[in-house]
N, C-alpha and C positions, 0 to 999 in steps of 0.2 A: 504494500500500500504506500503510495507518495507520499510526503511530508506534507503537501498542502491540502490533502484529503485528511489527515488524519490531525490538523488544527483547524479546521474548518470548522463554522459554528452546526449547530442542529438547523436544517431546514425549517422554515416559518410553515407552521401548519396552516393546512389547504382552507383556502376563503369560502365558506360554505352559503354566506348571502354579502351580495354588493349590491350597490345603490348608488347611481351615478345621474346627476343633476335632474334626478326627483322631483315630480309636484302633480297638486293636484287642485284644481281648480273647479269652482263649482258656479253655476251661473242663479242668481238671485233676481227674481223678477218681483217687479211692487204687486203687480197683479194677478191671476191666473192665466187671463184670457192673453196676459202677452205670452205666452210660450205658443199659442196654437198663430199667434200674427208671427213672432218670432220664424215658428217651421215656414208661413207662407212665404215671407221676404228674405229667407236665407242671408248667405252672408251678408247682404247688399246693407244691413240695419240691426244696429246692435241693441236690441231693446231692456236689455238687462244689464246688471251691475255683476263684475268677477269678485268672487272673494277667493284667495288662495290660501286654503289649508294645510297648503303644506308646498313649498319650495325650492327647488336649488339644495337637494340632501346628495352628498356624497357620505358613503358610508360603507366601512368592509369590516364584516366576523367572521373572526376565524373559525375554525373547528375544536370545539371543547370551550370556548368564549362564554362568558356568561353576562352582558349585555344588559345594564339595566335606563330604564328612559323614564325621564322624570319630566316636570313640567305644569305650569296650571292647565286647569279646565277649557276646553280652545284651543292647545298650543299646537295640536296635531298628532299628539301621540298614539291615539286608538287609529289614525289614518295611517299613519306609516304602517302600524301592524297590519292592514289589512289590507296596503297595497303590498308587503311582503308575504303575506299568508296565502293573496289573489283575490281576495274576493272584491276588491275592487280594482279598475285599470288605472296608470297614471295618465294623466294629460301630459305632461313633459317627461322626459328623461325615461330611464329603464331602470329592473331590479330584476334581481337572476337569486336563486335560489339553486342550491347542491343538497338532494337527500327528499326524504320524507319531512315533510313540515306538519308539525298538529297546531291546532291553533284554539285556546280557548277565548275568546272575546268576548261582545256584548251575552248576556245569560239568556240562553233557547235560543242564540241564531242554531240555526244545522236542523232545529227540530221541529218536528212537525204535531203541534198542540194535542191532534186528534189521535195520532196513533198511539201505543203504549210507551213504558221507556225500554221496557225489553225488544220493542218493533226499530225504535229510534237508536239504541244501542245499536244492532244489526244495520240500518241505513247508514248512521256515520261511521262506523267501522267501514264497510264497503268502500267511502267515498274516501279514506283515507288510505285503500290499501290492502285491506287486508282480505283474503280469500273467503268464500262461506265456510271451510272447513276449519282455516285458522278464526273465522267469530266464535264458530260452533265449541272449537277446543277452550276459546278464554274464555267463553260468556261467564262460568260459574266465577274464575277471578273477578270477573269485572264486576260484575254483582253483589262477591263478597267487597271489594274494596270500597264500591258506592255505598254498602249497607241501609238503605232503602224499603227493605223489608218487601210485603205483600204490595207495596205501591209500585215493582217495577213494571205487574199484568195491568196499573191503571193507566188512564190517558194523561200523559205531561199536562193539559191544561190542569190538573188539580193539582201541579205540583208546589211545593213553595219555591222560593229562589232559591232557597239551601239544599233542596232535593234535587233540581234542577241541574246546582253546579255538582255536587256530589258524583250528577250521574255523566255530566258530559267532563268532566278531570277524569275520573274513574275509563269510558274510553281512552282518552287525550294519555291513562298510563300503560295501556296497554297494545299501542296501535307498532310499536318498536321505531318510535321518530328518530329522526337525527336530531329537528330541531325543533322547540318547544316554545309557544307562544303563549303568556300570559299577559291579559289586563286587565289588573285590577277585580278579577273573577272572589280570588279569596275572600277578598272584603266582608262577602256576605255568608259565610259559613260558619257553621260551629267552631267554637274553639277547640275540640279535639280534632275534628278532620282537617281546620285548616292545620296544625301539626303534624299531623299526617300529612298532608299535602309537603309540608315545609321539606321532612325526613326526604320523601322521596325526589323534591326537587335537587337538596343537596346531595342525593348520590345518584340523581341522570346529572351533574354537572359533571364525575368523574366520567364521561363519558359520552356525553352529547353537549348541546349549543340551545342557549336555553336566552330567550328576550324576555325582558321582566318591567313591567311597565307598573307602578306603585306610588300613591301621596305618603307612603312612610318613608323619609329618609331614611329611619334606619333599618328596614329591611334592604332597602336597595345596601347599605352601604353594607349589611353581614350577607348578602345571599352573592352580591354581583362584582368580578374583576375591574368590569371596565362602564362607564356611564356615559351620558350624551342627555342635553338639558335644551328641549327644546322649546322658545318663546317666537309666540306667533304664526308658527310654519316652517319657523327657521330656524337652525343649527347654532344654539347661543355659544354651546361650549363640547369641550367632548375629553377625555382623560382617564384617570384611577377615580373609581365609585365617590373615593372618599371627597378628591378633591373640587368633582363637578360638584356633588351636593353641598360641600360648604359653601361654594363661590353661587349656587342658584338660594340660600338659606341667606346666604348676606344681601344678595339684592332685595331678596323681597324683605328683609328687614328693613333696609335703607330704604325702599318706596314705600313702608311702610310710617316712616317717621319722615319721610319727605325732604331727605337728604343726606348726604354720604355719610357714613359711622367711622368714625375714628379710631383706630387703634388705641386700648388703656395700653396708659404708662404703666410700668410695673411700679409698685408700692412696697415700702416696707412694713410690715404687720408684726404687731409685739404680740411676744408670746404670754396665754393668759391662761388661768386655770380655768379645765376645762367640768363644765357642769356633766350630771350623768343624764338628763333628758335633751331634747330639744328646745332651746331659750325661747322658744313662742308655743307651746304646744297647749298650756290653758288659754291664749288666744285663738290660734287654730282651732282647738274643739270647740270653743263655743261659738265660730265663723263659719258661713258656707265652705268654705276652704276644708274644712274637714272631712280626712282620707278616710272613708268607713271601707273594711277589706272582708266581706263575708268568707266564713271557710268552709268549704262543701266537705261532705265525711269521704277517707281514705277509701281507695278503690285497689279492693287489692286483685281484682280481674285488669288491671291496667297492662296493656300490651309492652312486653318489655323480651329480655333474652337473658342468657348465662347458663353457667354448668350447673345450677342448680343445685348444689353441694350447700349451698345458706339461701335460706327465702328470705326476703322484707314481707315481715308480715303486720307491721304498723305502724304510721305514720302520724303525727299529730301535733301540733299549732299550741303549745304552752304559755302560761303567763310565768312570772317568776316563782310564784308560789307552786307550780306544779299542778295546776288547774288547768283542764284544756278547754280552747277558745274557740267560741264559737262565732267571732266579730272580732277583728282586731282595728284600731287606729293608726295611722300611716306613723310614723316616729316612736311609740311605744315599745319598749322591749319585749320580746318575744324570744320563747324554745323550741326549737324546731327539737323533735324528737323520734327518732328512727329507730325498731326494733327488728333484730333478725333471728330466725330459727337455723342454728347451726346443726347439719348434719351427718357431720367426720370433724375429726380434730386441726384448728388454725392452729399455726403458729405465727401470724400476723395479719390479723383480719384487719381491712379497713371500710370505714364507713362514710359514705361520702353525700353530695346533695348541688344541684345546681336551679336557681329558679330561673323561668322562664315565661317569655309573654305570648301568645298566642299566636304568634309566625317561629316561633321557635328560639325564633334569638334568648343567648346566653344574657343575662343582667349579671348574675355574681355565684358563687358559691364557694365551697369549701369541702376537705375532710380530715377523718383525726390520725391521717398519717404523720403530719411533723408534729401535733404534740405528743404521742405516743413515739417517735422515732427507737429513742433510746431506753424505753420501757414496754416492750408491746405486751399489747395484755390476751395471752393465750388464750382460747376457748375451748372446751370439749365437747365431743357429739354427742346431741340431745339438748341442750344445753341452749340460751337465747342469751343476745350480744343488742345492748343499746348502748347508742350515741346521741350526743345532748347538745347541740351549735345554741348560742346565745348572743343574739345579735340587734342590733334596734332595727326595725321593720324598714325599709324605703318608705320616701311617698310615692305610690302608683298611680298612674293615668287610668282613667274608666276604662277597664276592660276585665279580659282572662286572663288568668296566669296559673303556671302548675309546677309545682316542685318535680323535679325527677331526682330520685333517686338508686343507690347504688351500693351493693356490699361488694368486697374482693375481699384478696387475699396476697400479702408479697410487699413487694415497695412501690414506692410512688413511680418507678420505670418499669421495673418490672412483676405484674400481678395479674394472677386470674379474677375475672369478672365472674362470680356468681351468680348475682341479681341484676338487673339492671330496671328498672320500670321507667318508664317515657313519661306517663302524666300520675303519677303516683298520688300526689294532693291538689286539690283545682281552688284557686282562690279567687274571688270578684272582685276588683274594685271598684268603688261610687265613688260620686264628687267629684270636683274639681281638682282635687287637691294643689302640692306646689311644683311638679317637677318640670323643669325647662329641657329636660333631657327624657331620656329613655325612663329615668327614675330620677327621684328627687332625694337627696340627702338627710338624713338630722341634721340641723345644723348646731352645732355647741356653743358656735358662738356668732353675733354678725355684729357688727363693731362701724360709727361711721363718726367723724370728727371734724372740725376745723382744725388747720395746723398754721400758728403763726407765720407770715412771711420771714 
């Protein structure tokens, strides 16, 4: 082999969808009746006004790329997808497409209200590809994964929107795309199956080419490589996930205050002892602002994996006194408490926990591997192993969230997973609360002063 082959970089993986000066152009008329004067007088009279939804897009993904597109309401985003999905044609420019594309989009396009979902399963499978023989072999996956019950022999029109998406994601995983189109569909499901959804998008990413179109910055920035921020039609920005959404987050903050934001200076902050609550939290509760966080009881059918050698067989939401909570406040201290049934002898069990919000994203977690490091505490078979985390609660945004948790056995590099559970405890939260982020902190202390010139 030559020396210049064998310092040569990796080949750039194969461009699976491009987009070269893209648009799409719609004609707006004041009236009705000008579309049928409009066909009479042909080109010779322009009786309508152009709006361009979408313009001048150059764009290349690769293969394995995970692509996410952000943007207000209007800017073009569900058009772009659909002129790369096909279902609609550009007016300028062209897009090419490599592979099987699935596309989920607006909820019940592909479906037809009157037939069943099991008739409509069969018609969009067909249209994407796939043989009668190979529907006939996935139908029972597809089925189970929608989990839909007795509603799939009913007609889609009685379906809800959660049933709806349930059943056309549940095709969209089973058709073997190369490339996968989402927009904005999760929005409207449960908070288990969109987790579900979440798991198996993050592993077609090992392996396919996935566009992810979402108002959560921080889904796009934990699910997606690469991002493109589209305003107007047009191609504002394009880069690393992280760096389009902070720079689409800062404009619309700066129009939002009606002018450019300034970089803080750094400051220096004296160090102050720190209090064991949050310095506002009998304000908080007695303000609207108050995180109320319902706790739904442990599910110990919660879909999970491991060698089964220890089960978690309970989970539970403590106060400090060792009362379980059935309501927690955002800021308040809390025990997260994890029991397992050990079934052969550890010699370093660990016990661990990560919460999560309902597209899956990681918020925080922990386990009792480094304070146990240098004392592990054996267990014997037959025998039950709890661990006790005590931590002060976040404040959470309205929605779902669920702890997942997890037993092993080993070191923190190397250790057999025995339990793992995916949605193990499901919490709500209300209100408004305070977080400017994905979660909002206690705060110990917040401090503001004049300082003499």
């Amino acid at each position: 082999m030559s020396s210049e082959l064998q310092g040569s970089a990796p080949a750039p993986a194969e461009v699976v969808i491009s987009a070269s000066g893209l648009g799409k152009c719609y004609h707006i008329y004041s009236r009705p009746s000008q579309r049928l004067w409009q066909a009479l007088v042909g080109r010779h009279r322009k009786l309508y006004d152009e709006f361009w939804a979408l313009r001048g897009i150059d764009l290349e993904v690769r293969r394995g790329e995970t692509l996410g597109i952000i943007g207000r309401n209007g800017s073009g985003k569900s058009t772009l997808l659909q002129l790369i999905a096909g279902t609609l044609n550009p007016t300028i420019g062209e897009v090419r497409t490599n592979g099987r594309v699935a596309a989920l989009l607006e909820l019940g396009s592909g479906f037809n209200p009157e037939f069943t979902g099991r008739e409509n399963v069969q018609f969009n499978a067909a249209i994407l590809g796939l043989t009668p023989s190979e529907i006939s072999g996935r139908m029972e996956q597809i089925l189970e994964f929608a989990d839909i019950g007795a509603f799939i022999d009913q007609p889609v029109k009685t379906y809800s929107s959660g049933m709806m998406m349930r059943l056309a994601f549940s095709v969209m995983v089973h058709v073997d795309a190369d490339v996968l189109i989402i927009d904005e569909a999760l929005a409207v499901g449960d908070a288990f199956f969109t987790q579900k959804c979440m798991r198996f998008l993050r592993e077609f990413k090992e392996r396919g080419t996935l566009l992810f179109v979402s108002h959560d910055s921080g889904a796009v920035m934990g699910l997606c490589d690469r991002a493109i921020w589209l305003d107007g039609g047009v191609l504002r920005a394009t880069g690393s996930a992280k760096e389009v959404v902070n720079e689409y987050l800062e404009a619309f903050l700066s129009e939002r205050e009606g002018r450019p934001l300034a970089a803080t200076p750094a400051v220096d902050a004296e160090v102050r002892a720190r209090p064991r609550r949050d310095v506002r939290q009998a304000l908080l509760d007695r303000s609207q602002l108050r995180n109320d966080i319902e706790v739904v009881a442990f599910d110990p059918d919660a879909p999970g994996f491991g060698l089964q050698k220890a089960r978690v067989v309970d989970v539970t939401l403590l106060d400090e006194q060792g009362r379980q909570l059935p309501m927690i406040v955002g800021g308040e201290t809390v025990v997260l408490e994890v029991v397992a049934e050990v079934a052969e002898d550890f010699d370093n069990p660990i016990i661990g926990f990560y919460l999560r919000d309902r597209l899956g994203q990681l918020l925080f977690g922990d386990n009792t591997y480094v304070s146990y490091a240098d004392h592990a505490v054996a267990v014997s078979a037959g025998s039950k192993l709890r661990a006790r985390f005590v931590f002060d609660m976040p404040r959470l945004s309205a929605g779902d969230y669920h702890f997942t948790v997890g037993v092993s056995n080993g070191t923190q590099q190397d250790h057999s997973i025995q339990h793992w559970m995916h949605e193990a405890l499901h919490i709500k939260a209300q209100g408004q609360g305070l977080p400017a982020g994905i979660v909002g902190l206690p705060m110990h202390g917040i401090y503001m002063e004049q300082l003499s010139e």
